[in-house]
C-alpha positions in Angstrom: -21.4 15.8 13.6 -18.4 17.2 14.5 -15.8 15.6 17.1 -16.1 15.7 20.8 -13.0 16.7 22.2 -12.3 15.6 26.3 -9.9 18.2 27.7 -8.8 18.1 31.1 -5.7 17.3 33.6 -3.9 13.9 33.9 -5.8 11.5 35.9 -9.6 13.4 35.2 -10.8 10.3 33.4 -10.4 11.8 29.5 -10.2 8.2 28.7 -11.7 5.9 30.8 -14.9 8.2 29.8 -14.3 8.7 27.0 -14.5 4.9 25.6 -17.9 4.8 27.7 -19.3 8.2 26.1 -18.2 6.6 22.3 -20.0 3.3 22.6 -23.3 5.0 24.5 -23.2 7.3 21.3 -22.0 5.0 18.7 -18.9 6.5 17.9 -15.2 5.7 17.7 -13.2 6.8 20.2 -9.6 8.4 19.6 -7.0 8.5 22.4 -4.3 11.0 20.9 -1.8 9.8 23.3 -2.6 6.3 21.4 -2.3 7.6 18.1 1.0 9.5 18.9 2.6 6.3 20.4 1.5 4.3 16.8 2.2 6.9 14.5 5.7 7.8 16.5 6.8 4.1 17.4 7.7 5.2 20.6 6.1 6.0 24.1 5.9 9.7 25.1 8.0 9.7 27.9 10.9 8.4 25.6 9.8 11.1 22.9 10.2 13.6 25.3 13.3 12.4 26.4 14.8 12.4 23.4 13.5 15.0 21.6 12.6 17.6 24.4 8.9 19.1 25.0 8.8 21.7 22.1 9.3 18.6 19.4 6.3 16.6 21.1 4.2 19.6 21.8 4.6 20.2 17.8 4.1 16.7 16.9 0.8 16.4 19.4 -0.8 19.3 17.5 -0.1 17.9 14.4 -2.1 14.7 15.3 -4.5 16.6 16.9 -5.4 18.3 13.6 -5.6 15.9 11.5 -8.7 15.2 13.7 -10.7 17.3 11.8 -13.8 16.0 10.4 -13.7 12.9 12.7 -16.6 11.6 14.0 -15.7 10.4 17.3 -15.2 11.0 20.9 -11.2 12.3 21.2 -9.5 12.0 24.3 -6.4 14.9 24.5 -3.6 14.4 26.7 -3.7 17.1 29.5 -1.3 19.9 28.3 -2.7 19.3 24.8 -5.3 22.4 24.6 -2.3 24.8 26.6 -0.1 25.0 23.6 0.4 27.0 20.4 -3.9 27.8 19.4 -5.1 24.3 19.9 -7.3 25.2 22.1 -8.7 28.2 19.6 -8.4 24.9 16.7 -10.7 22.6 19.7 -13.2 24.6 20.0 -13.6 25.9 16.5 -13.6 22.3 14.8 -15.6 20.5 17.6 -17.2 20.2 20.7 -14.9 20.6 23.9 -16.0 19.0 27.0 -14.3 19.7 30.1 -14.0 17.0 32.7 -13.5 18.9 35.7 -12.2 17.5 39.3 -10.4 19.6 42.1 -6.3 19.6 43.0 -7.6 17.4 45.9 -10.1 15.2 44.4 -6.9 14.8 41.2 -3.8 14.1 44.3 -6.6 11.2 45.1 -6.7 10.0 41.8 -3.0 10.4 41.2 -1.8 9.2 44.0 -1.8 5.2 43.4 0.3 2.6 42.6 0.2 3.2 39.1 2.1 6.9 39.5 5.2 5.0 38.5 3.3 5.2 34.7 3.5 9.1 35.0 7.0 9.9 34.7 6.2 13.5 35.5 4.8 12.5 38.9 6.6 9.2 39.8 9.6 10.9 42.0 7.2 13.7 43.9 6.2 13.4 47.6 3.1 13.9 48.5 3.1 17.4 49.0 5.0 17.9 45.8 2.6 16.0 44.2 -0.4 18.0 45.6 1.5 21.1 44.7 2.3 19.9 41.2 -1.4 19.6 40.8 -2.1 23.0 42.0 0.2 24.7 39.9 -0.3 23.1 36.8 -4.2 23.4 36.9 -3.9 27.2 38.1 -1.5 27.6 34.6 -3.8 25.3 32.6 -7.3 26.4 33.7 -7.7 29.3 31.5 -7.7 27.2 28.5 -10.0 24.0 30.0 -12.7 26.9 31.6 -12.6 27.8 27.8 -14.9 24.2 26.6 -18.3 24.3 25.4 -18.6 22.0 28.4 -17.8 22.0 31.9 -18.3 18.8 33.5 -18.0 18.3 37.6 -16.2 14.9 37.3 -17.2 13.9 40.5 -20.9 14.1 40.6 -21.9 13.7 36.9 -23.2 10.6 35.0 -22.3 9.0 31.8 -26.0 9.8 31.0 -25.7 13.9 32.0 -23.0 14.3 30.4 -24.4 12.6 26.7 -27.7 15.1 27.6 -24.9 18.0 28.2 -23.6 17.1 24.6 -27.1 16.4 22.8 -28.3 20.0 24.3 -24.8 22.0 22.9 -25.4 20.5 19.6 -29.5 21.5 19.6 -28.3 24.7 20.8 -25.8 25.3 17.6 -28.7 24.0 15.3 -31.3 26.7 16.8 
C-alpha cells in the first residue's frame, strides 16, 4: 500500500482525521508538522523566525520525502503540497486526499481561542482573518483540487471517506 497523504488548509482537520482514519485502517499515522518539530528541535514558528520561509519550505519537503514507502496515513501542513513539486512527488508516491471546507466554514474553525497557537493568524481581525482565508485558498486551491480525493469536510464520515480510499486503490488495481 502506498501512503495516504491529507492535504488541505490550516484548521481542515488534516489531523484530527487523520489519527481517526489510521486506527479505522490499522495504520500509523504521521503528522509532518510533528516530525519536523522532533527531527528540528524546535517549533515551526521559531524555525521560521529564525531561518525565514524558503529554509523551512526546503526542510518540510525533505521530511516529506523521506515518506516514501510508508505505510501510514500522513497529515501535511497546509502550504506543504504549494511548494517546489511536492505536490507532483504526493500524488505520484501515494494517495492524496483532499479535506475540503469553505473560507467561511475555515474563519469558523479558525476563529477560536486557540488562534493564539497560529502565529500567522493570531494578530488578524476578523475580517483580515476571513480575507487571509480567502486569499490563501484561492492561491492554494490549484494544488489541493489536484488530490485523488476530494473530500466535503463538512458532510462526510470517517466511514465515506475509508470507502472513498478503498474504491481509489480498487480502481488503480483494475
Amino acid at each position: 500500500m502506498k501512503p495516504i497523504f491529507l492535504i488541505g488548509f490550516m484548521g481542515s482537520g488534516k489531523t484530527t482525521w487523520g489519527k481517526k482514519l489510521a486506527k479505522k485502517m490499522d495504520l500509523p499515522f504521521v503528522d509532518l508538522d510533528h516530525v519536523f518539530v522532533e527531527e528540528y528541535k524546535m517549533d515551526i514558528p521559531s524555525y521560521f523566525k529564525l531561518h525565514g520561509e524558503e529554509q523551512f519550505r526546503i526542510a518540510e519537503q525533505q521530511i516529506l520525502k523521506k515518506q516514501a514507502n510508508t505505510d501510514a496515513v500522513i497529515s501535511t501542513g497546509g502550504g506543504t503540497p504549494c511548494f517546489f513539486d511536492n505536490m507532483d512527488w504526493i500524488v505520484e508516491n501515494g494517495i492524496s486526499v483532499y479535506l475540503f471546507h469553505t473560507p467561511q466554514s475555515l474563519y469558523a474553525r479558525l476563529n477560536t481561542p486557540k488562534i493564539v497557537e497560529r502565529p500567522a493568524l493570531k494578530n488578524l481581525s476578523n475580517e483580515e482573518l476571513l480575507a487571509f482565508i480567502e486569499e490563501k485558498l484561492e492561491e492554494r486551491s490549484e494544488h489541493y483540487e489536484r488530490a485523488h480525493i476530494k473530500i466535503d469536510q463538512i458532510h462526510t464520515s470517517l466511514e465515506e471517506i475509508e470507502e472513498r480510499i478503498q474504491n481509489h486503490l480498487t480502481e488503480k488495481t483494475i
